[in-house]
N, CA, C and O atoms as a MOPAC input file, in Angstrom:
PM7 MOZYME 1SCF
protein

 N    -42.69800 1   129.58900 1   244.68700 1
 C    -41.34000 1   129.13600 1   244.90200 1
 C    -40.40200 1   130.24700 1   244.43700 1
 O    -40.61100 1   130.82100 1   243.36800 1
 N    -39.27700 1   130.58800 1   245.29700 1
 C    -38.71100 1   131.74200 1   245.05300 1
 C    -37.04900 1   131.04900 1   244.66200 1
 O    -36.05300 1   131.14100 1   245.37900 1
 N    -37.16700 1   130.26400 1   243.12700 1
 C    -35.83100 1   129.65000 1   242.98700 1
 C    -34.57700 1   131.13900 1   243.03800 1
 O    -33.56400 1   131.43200 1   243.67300 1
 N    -35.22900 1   131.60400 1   242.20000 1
 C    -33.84500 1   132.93600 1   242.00600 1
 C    -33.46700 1   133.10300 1   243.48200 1
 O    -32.26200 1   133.08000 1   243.73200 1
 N    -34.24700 1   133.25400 1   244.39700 1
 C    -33.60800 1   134.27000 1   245.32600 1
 C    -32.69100 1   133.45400 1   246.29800 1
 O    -31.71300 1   133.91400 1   246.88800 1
 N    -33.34100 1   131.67300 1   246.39800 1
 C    -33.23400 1   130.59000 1   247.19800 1
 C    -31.75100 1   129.88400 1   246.68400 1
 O    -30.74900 1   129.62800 1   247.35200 1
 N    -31.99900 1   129.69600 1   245.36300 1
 C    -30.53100 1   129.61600 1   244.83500 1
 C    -29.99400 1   127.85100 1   245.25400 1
 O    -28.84400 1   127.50700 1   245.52800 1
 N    -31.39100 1   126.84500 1   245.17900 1
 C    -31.00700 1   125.84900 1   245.56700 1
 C    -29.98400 1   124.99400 1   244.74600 1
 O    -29.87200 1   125.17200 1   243.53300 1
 N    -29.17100 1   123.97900 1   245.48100 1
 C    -28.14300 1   123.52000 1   244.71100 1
 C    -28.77900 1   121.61700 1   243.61400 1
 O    -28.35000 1   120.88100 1   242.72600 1
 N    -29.90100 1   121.73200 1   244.47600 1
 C    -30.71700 1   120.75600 1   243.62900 1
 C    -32.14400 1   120.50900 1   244.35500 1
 O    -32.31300 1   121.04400 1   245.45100 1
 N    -33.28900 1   119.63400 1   243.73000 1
 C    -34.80100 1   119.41000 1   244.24500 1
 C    -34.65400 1   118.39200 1   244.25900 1
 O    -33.72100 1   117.77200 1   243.74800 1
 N    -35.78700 1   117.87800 1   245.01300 1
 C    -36.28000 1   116.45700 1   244.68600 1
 C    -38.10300 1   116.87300 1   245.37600 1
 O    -38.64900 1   117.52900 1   246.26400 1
 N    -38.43600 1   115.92500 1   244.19100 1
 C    -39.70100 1   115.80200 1   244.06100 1
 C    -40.48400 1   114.53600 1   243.85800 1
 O    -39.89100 1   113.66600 1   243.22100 1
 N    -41.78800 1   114.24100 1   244.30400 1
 C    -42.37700 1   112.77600 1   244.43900 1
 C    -43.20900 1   112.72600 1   242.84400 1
 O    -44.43400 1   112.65300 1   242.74700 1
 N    -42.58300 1   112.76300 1   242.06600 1
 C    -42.65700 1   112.83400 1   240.41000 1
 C    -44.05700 1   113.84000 1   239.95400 1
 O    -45.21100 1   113.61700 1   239.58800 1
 N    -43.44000 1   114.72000 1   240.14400 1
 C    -44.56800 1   115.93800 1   240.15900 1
 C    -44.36100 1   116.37100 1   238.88800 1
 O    -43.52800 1   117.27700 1   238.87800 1
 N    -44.76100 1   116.10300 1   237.85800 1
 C    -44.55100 1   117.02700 1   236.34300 1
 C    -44.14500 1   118.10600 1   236.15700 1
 O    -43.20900 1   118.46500 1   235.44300 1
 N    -44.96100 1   118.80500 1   236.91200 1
 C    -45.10800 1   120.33800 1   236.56700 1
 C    -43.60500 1   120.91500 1   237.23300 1
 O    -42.74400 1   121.60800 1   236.69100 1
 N    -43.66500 1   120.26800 1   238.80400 1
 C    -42.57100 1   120.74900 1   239.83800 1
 C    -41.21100 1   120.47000 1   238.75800 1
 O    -40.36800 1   121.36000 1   238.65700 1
 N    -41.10400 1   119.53100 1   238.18400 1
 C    -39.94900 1   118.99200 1   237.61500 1
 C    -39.30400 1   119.64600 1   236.54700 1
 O    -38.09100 1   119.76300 1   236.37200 1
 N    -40.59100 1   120.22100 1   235.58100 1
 C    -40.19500 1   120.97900 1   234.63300 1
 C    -39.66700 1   122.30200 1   234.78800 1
 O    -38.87800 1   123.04400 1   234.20400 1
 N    -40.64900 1   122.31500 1   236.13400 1
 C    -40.42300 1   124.09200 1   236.64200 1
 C    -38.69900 1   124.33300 1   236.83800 1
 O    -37.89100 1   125.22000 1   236.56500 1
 N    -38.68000 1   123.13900 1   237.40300 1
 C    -37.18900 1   123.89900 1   237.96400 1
 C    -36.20900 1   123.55800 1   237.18400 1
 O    -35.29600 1   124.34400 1   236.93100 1
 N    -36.28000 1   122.04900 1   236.58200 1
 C    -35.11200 1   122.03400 1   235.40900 1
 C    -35.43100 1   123.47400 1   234.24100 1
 O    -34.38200 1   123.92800 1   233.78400 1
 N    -36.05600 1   123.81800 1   234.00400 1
 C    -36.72000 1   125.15900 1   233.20000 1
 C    -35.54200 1   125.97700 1   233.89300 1
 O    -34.58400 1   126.38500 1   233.23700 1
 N    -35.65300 1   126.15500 1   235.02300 1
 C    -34.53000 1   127.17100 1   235.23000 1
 C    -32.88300 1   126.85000 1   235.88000 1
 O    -32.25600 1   127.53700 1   236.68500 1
 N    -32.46500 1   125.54400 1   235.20000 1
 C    -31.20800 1   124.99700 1   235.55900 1
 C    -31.15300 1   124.66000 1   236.84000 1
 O    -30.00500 1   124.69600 1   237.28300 1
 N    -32.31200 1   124.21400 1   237.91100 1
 C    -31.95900 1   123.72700 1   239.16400 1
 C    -31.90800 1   122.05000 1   239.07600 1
 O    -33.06300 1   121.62700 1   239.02700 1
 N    -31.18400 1   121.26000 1   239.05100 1
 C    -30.64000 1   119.37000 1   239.07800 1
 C    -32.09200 1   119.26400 1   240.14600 1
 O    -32.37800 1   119.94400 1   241.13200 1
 N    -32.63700 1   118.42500 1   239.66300 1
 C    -33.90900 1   117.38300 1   240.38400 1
 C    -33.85900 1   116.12100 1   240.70000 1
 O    -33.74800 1   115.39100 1   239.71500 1
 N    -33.90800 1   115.50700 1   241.87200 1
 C    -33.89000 1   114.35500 1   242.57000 1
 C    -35.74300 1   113.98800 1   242.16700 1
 O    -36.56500 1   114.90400 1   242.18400 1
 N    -36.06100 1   112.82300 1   241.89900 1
 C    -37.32600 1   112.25300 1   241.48600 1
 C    -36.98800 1   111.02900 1   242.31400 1
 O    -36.07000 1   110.21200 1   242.25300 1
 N    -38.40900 1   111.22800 1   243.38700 1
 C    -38.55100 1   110.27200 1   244.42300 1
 C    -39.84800 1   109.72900 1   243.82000 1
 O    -40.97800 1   110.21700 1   243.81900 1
 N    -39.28800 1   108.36600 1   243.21000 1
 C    -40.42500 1   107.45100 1   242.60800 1
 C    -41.42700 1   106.65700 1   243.30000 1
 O    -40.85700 1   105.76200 1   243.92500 1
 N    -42.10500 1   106.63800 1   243.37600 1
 C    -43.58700 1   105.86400 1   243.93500 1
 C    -44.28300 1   104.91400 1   242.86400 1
 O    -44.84400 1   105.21300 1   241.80900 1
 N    -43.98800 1   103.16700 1   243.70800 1
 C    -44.62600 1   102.21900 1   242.62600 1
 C    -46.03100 1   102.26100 1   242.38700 1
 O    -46.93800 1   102.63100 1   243.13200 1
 N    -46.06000 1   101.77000 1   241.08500 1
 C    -47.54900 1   102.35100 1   240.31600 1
 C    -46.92500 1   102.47800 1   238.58400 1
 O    -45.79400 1   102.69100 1   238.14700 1
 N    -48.41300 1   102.20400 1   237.82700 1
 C    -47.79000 1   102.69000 1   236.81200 1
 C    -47.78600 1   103.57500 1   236.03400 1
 O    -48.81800 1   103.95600 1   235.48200 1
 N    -46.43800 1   104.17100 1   235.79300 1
 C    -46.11100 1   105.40400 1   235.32600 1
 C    -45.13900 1   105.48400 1   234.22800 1
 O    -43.92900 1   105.69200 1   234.32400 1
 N    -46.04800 1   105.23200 1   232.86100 1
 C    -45.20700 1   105.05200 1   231.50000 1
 C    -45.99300 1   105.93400 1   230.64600 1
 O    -45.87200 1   105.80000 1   229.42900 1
 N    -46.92200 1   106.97700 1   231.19900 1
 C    -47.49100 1   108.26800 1   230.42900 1
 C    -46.17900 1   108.67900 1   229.82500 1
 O    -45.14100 1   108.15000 1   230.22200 1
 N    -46.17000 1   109.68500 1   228.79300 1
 C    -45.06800 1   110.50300 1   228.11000 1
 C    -45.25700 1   111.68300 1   229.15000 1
 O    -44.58500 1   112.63300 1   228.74900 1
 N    -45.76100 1   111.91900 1   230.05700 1
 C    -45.78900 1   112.95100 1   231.18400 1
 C    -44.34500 1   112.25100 1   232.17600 1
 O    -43.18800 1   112.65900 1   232.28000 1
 N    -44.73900 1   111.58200 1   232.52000 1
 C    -43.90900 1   110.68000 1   233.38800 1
 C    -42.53400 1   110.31300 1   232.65800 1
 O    -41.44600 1   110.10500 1   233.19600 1
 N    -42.79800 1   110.29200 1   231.54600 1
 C    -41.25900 1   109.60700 1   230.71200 1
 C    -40.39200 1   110.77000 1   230.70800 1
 O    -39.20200 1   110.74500 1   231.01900 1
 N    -41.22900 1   112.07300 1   230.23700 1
 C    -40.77600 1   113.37500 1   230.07100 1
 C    -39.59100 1   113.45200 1   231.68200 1
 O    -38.36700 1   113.54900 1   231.60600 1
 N    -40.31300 1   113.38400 1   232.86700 1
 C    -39.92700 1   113.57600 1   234.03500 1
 C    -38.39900 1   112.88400 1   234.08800 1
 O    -37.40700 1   113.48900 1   234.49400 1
 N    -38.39900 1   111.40800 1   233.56900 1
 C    -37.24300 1   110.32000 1   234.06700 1
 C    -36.35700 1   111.24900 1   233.60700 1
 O    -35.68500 1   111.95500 1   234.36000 1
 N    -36.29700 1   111.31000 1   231.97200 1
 C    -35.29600 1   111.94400 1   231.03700 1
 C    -35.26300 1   113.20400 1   231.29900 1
 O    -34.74700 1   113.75700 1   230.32800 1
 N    -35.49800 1   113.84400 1   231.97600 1
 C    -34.63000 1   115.58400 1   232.67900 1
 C    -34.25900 1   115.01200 1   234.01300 1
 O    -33.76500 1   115.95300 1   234.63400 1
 N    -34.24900 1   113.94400 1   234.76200 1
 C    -34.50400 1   114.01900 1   236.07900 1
 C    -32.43700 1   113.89300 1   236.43500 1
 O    -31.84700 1   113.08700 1   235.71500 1
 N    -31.97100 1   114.32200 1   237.00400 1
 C    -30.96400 1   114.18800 1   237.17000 1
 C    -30.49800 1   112.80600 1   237.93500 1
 O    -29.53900 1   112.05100 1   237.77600 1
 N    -31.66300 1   112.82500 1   238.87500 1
 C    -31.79900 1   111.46900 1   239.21600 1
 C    -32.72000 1   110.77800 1   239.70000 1
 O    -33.77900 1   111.40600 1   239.71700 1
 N    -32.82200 1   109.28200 1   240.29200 1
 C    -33.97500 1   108.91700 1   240.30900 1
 C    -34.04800 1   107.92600 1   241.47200 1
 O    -33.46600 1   106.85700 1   241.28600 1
 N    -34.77100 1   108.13600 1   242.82800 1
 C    -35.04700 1   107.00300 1   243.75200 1
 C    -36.15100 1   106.37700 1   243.50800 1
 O    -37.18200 1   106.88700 1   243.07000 1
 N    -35.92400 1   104.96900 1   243.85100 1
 C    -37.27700 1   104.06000 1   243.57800 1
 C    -37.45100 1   103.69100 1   245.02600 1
 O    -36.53800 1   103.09800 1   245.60100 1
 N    -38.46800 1   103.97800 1   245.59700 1
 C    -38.83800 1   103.38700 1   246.84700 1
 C    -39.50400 1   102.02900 1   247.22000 1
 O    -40.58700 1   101.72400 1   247.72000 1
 N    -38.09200 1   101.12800 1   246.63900 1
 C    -38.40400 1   100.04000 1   246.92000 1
 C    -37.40000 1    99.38600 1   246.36400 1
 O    -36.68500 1    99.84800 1   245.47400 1
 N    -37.22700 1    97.46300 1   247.23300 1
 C    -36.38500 1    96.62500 1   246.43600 1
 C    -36.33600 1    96.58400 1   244.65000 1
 O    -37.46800 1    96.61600 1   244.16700 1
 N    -35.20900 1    96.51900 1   243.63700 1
 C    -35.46000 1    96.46400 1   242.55200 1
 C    -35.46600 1    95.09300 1   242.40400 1
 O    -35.56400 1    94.65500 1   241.25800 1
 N    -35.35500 1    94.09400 1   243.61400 1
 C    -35.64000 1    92.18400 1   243.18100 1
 C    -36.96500 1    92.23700 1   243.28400 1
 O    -37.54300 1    91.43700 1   242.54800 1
 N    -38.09900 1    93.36700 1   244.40100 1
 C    -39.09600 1    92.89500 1   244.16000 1
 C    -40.28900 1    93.71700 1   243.14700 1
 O    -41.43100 1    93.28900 1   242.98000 1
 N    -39.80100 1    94.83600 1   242.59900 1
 C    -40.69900 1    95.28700 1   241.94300 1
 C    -39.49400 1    96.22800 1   240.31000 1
 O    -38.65200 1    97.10600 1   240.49700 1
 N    -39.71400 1    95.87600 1   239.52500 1
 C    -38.58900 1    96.18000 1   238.65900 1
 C    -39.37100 1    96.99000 1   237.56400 1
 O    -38.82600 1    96.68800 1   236.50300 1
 N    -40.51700 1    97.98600 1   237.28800 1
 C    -41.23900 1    98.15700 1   236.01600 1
 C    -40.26800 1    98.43300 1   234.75900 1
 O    -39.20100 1    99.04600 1   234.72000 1
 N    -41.18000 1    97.60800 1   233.48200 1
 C    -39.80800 1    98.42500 1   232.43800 1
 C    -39.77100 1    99.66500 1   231.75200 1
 O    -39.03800 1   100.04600 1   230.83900 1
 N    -40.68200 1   100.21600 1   232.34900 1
 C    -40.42300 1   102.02600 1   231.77400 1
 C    -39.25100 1   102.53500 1   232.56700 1
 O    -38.62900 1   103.44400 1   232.01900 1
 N    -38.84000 1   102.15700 1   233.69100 1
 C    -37.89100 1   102.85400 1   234.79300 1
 C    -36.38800 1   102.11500 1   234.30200 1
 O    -35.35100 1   102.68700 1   234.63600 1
 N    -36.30100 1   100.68300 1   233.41000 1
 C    -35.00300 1   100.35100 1   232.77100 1
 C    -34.00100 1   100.81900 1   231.93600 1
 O    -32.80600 1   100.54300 1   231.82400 1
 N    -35.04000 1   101.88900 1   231.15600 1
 C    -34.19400 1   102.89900 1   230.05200 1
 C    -33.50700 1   103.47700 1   231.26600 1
 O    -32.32100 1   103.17800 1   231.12800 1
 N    -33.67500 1   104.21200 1   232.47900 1
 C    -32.63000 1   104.95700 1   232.69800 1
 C    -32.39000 1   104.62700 1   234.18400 1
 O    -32.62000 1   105.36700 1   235.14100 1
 N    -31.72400 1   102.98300 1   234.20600 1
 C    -31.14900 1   102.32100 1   235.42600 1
 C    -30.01000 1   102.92000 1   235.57400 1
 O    -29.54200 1   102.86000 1   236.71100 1
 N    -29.21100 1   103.66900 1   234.52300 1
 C    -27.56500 1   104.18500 1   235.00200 1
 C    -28.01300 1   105.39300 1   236.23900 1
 O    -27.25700 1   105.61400 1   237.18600 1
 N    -29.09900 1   105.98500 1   236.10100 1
 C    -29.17300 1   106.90000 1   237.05100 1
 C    -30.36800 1   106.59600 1   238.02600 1
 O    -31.19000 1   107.50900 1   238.10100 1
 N    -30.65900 1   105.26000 1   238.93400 1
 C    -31.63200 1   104.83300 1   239.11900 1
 C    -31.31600 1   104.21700 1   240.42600 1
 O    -30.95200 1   103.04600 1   240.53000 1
 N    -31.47400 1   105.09200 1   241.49700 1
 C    -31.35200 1   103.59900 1   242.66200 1
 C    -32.11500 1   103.41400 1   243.46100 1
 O    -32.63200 1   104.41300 1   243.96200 1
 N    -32.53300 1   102.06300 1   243.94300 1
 C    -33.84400 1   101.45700 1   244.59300 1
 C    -33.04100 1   101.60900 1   245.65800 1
 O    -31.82900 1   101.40100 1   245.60500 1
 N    -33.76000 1   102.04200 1   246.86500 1
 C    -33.36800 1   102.62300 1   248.33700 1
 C    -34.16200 1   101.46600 1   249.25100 1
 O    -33.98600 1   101.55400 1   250.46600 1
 N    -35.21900 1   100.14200 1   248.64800 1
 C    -35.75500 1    99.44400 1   249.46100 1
 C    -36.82300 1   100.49100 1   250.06800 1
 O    -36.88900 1   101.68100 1   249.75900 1
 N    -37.45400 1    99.97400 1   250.77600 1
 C    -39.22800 1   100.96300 1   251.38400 1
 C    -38.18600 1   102.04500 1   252.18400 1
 O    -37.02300 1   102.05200 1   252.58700 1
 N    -39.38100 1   102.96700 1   252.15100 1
 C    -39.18800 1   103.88000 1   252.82800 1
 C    -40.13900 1   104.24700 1   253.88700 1
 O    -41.36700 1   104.19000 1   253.82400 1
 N    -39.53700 1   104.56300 1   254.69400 1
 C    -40.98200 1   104.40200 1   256.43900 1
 C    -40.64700 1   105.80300 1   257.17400 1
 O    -39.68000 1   106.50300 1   256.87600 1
 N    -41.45300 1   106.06000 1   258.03000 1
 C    -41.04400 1   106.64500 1   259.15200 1
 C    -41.01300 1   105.52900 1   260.00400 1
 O    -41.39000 1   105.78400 1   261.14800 1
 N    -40.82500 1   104.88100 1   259.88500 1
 C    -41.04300 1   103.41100 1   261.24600 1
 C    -39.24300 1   102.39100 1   261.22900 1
 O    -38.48100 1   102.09100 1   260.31000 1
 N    -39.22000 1   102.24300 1   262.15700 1
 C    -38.04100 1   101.95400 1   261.66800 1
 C    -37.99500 1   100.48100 1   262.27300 1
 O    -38.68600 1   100.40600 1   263.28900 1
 N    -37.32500 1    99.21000 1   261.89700 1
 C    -37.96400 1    98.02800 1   261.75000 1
 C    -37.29900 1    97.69100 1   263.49100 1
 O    -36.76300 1    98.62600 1   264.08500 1
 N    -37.40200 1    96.42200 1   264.10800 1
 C    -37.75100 1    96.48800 1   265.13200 1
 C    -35.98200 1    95.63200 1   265.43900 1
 O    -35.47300 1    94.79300 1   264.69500 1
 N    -35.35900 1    96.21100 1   266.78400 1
 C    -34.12600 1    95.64600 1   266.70300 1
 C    -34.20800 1    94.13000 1   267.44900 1
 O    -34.85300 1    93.78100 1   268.43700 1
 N    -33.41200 1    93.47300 1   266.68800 1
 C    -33.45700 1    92.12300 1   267.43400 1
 C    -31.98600 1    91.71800 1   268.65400 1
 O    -31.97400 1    90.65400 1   269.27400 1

């Protein structure tokens, strides 16, 4: 990854540790595209708390975990995410 030369104005990543650290490491803002499952490692916690921000791919009425509540101010559930797009009536 060539951040210096690329000069992006922010990332997003599907909660990749390493990716996350890498680039907050060098002042680039990270979008964390969350995937349900559970993820309350201190790897994963590490991720929320640098993450500038955070999509949950999915309703927060139907799946709410409470490791992801500490940081609901920066947290928004986008409902599923598809390539399919639902069928018009």
């Amino acid at each position: 990854m060539k951040i210096a030369g690329i000069r992006p104005s922010a990332t997003a990543n599907d909660v990749s540790v390493e990716v996350a650290t890498f680039v907050r490491s060098m002042g680039v803002p990270d979008v964390v595209i969350e995937m349900p499952g559970e993820r309350s490692d201190p790897a994963h916690l590490l991720v929320y708390r640098i993450a500038d921000h955070i999509i949950a791919a999915w309703p927060q009425e139907i799946y709410d975990p409470p490791w992801l509540r500490e940081f609901t101010q920066k947290t928004t559930y986008v409902g599923g995410i598809s390539r399919f797009r639902p069928a018009r009536r």
